[in-house]
C-alpha positions in Angstrom: 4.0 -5.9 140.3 6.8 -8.3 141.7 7.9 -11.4 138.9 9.0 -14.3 139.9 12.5 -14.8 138.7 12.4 -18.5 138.7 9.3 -18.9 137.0 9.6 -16.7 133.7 13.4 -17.7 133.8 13.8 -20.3 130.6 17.2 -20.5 130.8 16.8 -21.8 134.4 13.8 -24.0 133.6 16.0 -25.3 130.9 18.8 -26.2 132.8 16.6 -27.4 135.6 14.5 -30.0 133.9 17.5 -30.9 131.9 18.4 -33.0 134.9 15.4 -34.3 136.3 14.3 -35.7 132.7 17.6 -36.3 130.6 21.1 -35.4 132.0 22.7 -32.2 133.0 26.7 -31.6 133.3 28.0 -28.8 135.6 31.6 -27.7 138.0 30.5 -27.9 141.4 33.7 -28.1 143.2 33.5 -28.1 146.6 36.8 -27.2 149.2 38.4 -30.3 150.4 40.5 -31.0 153.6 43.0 -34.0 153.5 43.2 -35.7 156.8 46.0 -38.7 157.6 47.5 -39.7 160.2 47.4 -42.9 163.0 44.9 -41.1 164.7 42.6 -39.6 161.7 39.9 -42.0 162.6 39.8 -41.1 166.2 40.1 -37.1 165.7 37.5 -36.8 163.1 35.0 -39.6 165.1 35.3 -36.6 167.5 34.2 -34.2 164.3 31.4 -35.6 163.6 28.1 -36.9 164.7 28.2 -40.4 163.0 30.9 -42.9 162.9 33.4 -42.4 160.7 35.4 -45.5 162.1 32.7 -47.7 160.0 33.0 -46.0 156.8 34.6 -48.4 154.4 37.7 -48.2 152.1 35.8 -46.3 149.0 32.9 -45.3 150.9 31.8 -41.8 152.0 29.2 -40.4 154.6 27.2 -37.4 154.9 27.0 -35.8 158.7 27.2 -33.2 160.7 29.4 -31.1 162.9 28.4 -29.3 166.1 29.5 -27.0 168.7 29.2 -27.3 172.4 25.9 -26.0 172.3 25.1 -28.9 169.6 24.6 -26.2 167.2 25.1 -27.3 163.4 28.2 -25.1 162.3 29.2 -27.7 158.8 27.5 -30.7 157.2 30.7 -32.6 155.4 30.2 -35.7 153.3 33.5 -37.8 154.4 35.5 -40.0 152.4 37.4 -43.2 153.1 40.1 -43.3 150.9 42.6 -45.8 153.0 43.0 -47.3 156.4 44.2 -43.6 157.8 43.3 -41.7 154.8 40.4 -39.4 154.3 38.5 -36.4 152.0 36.4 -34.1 154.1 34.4 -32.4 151.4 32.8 -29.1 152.7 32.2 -25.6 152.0 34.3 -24.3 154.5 37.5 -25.7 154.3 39.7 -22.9 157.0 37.3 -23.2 159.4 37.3 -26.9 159.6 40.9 -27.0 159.6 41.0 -24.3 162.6 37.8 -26.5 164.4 40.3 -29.6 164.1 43.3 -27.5 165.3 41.5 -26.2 168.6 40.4 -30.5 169.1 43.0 -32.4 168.3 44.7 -32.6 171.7 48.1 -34.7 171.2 46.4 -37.0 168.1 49.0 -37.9 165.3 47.1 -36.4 162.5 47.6 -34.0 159.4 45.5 -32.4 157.9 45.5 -30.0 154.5 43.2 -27.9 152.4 43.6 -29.4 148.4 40.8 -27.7 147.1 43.1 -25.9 144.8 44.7 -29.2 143.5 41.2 -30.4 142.5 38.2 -29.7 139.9 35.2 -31.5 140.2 32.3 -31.9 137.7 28.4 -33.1 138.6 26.7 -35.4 136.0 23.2 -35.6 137.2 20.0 -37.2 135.9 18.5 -40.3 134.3 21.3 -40.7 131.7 24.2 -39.7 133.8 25.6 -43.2 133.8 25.2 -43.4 130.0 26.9 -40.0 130.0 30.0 -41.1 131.9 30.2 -44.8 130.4 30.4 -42.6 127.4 33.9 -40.8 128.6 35.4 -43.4 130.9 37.9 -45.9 130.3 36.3 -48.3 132.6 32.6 -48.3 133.0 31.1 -47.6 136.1 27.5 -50.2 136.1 28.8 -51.5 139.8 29.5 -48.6 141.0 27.2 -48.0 144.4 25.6 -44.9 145.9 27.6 -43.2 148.0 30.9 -45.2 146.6 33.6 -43.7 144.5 36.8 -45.4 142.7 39.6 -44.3 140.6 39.4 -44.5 136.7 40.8 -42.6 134.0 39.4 -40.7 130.8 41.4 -40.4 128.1 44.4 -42.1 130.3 43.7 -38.7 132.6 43.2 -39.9 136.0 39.9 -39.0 137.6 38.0 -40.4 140.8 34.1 -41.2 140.1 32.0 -40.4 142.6 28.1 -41.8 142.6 26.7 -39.3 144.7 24.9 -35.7 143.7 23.6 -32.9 144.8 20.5 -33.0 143.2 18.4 -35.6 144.6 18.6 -38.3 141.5 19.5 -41.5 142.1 21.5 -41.4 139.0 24.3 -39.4 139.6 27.6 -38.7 139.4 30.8 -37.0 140.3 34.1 -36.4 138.7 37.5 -35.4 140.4 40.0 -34.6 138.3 43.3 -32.6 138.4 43.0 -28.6 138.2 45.4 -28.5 135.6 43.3 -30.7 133.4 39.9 -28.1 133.6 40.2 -27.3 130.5 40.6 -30.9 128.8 37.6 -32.1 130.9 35.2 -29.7 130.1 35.9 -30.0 126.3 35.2 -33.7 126.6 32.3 -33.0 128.9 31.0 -30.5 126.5 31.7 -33.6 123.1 30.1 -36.3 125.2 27.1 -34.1 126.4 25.9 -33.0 122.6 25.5 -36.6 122.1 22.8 -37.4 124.5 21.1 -33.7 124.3 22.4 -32.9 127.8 22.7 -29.3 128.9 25.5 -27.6 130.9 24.2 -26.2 134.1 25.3 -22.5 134.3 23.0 -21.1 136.7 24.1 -21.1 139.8 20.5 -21.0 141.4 20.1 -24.5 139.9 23.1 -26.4 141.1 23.0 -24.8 144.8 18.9 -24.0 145.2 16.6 -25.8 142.7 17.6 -29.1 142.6 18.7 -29.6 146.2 15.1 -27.9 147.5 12.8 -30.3 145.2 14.7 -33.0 146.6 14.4 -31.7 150.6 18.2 -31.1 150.5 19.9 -28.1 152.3 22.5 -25.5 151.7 25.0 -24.9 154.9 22.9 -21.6 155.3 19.8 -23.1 155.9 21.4 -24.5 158.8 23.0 -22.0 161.0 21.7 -22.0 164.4 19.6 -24.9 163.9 20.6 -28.6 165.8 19.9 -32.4 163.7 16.8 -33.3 165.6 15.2 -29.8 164.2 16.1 -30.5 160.8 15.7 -34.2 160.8 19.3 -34.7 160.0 19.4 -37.2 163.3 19.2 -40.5 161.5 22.7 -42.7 161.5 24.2 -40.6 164.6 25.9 -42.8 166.6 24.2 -41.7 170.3 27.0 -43.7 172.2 29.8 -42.4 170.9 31.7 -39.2 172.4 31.4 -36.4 169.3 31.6 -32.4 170.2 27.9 -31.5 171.4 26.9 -34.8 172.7 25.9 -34.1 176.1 24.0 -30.9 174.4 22.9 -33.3 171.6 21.2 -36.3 174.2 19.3 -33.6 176.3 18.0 -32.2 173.2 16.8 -35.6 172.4 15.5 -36.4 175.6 13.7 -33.7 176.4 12.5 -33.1 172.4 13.0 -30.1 169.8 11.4 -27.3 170.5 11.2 -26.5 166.5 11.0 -28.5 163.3 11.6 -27.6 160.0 8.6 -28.2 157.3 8.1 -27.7 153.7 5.6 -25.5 152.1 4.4 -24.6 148.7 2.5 -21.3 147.5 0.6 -21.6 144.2 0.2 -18.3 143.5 2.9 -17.2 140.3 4.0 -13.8 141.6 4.5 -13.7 145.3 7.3 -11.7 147.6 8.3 -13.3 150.6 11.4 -12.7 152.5 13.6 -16.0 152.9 16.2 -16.4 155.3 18.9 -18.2 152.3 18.5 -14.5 150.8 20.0 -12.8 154.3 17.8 -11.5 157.1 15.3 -13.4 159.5 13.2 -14.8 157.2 9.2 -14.0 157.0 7.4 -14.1 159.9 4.5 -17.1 159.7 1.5 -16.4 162.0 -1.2 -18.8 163.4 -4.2 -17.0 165.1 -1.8 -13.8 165.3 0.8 -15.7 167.0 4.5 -16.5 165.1 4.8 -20.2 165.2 7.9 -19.5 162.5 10.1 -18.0 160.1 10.7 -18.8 155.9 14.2 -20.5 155.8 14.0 -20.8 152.3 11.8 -20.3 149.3 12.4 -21.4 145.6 10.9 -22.3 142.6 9.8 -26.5 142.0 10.0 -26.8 138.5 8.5 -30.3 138.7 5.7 -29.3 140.2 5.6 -26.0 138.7 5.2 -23.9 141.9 7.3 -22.3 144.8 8.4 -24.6 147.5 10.4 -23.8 150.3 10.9 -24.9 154.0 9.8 -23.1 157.6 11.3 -23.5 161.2 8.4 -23.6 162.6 7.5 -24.1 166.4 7.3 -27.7 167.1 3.8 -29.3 166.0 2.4 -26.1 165.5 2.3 -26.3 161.4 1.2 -29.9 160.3 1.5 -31.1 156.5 -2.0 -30.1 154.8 -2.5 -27.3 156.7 -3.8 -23.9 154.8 -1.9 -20.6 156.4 -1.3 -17.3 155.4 2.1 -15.9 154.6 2.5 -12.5 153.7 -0.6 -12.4 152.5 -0.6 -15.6 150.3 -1.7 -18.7 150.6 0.7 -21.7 151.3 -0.1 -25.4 152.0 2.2 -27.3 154.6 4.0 -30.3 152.9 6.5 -32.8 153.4 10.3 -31.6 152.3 10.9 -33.4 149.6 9.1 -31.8 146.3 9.8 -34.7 143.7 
């Protein structure tokens, strides 16, 4: 018989819950591009589907970059760091840099990958600030969502992010120097033994678990797939010119012809193919007809039952719906789990 690897999985339950009900610590360093220049503002409001000319000095925004086609091909979170001055935090830092290369025309901008020049480390969960006020020479109370300011620890100089990956509103994340790894996880480790918090290991947590409960996706779940589908549409800036706006607007106009909807199967030990794993996904049938595929299926340690997400013909599945998938039972839901 097939076993569910996330639900007889301790170590993962562990880890998991560690987060959602006390604090959890982890390296989750994603590639970064640096991006100056007179005309940064203007080449990367080309980028990217909301405006990035709005963001303010020690601000960030999540969006999305398209093709032609208005395909989704990254989802970036961008930071402001000065006038001209910007982070693009992504997962795939060359081919950004190449996608910026083939746009940017005669624009005055620079742009590098740093990801080697940086660690970062996530602090997620309910005691996450009292985890960082713990370390920090300068405590972070004020510090808003989706705002970040430099600091120190231990007169090391760090930037502290309040953002996550996780889907708690108390999170946070720390960017420090490479070459001080070492020194930062020690102090990580000291501070985290205090408040019972566990380091997150497992990278099914940090990157599936946590992000699914909280109706988040991976850049994989993505591929192929345009905003509207995925309901990643809200803050574009519609009047603005951005690669794949003329796709985007028809798209809009005329409606999505898929939509992506969550799902949850009760039953402990169940095999269906997801598309995060590699492949098409498992086919979903209505009345014998395929009205979608599984984009991704994981285990909700909250609830205590797998969860996961179809692209799914538009208004074909609707949440409460009973359907059959692979032979088990599965009840369409909202996306987010928590």
């Amino acid at each position: 018989m097939y076993k569910n690897i996330y639900r007889y999985d301790e170590m993962k339950r562990k880890e998991h819950m560690a987060v959602r009900e006390n604090v959890g610590w982890y390296l989750w360093t994603h590639q970064l591009v640096e991006v100056q220049g007179a005309d940064a503002t203007e080449c990367l409001d080309l980028l990217f589907t909301k405006p990035i000319c709005s963001i303010k000095i020690g601000k960030e925004r999540y969006t999305t970059m398209l093709n032609e086609k208005a395909e989704i091909i990254d989802d970036v979170v961008v930071f402001r760091l000065e006038e001209n001055h910007y982070w693009v935090s992504t997962l795939f830092a060359t081919d950004l840099i190449r996608w910026m290369e083939a746009h940017k025309e005669n624009r005055a901008v620079e742009y590098s990958n740093i990801t080697s020049q940086y660690h970062m480390y996530a602090v997620q969960g309910p005691k996450a600030l009292n985890m960082v006020n713990s370390i920090v020479d300068t405590p972070v109370d004020d510090l808003k969502f989706f705002s970040f300011a430099n600091n120190s620890i231990d007169e090391m100089p760090v930037m502290i992010n309040r953002a996550g990956f996780t889907g708690e509103k108390c999170g946070y994340e720390i960017y420090v120097s490479a070459e001080k790894a070492d020194e930062m996880e020690k102090i990580l480790k000291a501070a985290g033994e205090k408040l019972g918090a566990e380091e997150v290991t497992e990278f099914q947590v940090m990157a599936w678990t946590l992000p699914t409960e909280a109706g988040f996706y991976y850049m994989r779940d993505l591929r192929h797939t345009n905003p509207l589908e995925v309901g990643l549409d809200k803050g574009i800036d519609w009047e603005k010119k951005f690669i794949g706006c003329e796709a985007l607007n028809k798209i809009k106009e005329e409606g999505p012809s898929r939509e992506m909807v969550g799902f949850t199967v009760e039953e402990a030990d169940i095999y269906i193919q997801s598309r995060h794993y590699g492949g098409p996904g498992e086919a979903v049938y209505v009345n014998g007809e395929e009205v979608g595929r599984v984009y991704k299926l994981v285990y909700g340690y909250v609830k205590d039952t797998n969860i996961g997400y179809i692209m799914a013909n538009k208004d074909a599945l609707k949440v409460g719906d009973h359907i059959m998938i692979h032979g088990y039972e599965a009840v369409i839901t909202e996306k987010n789990f928590l």
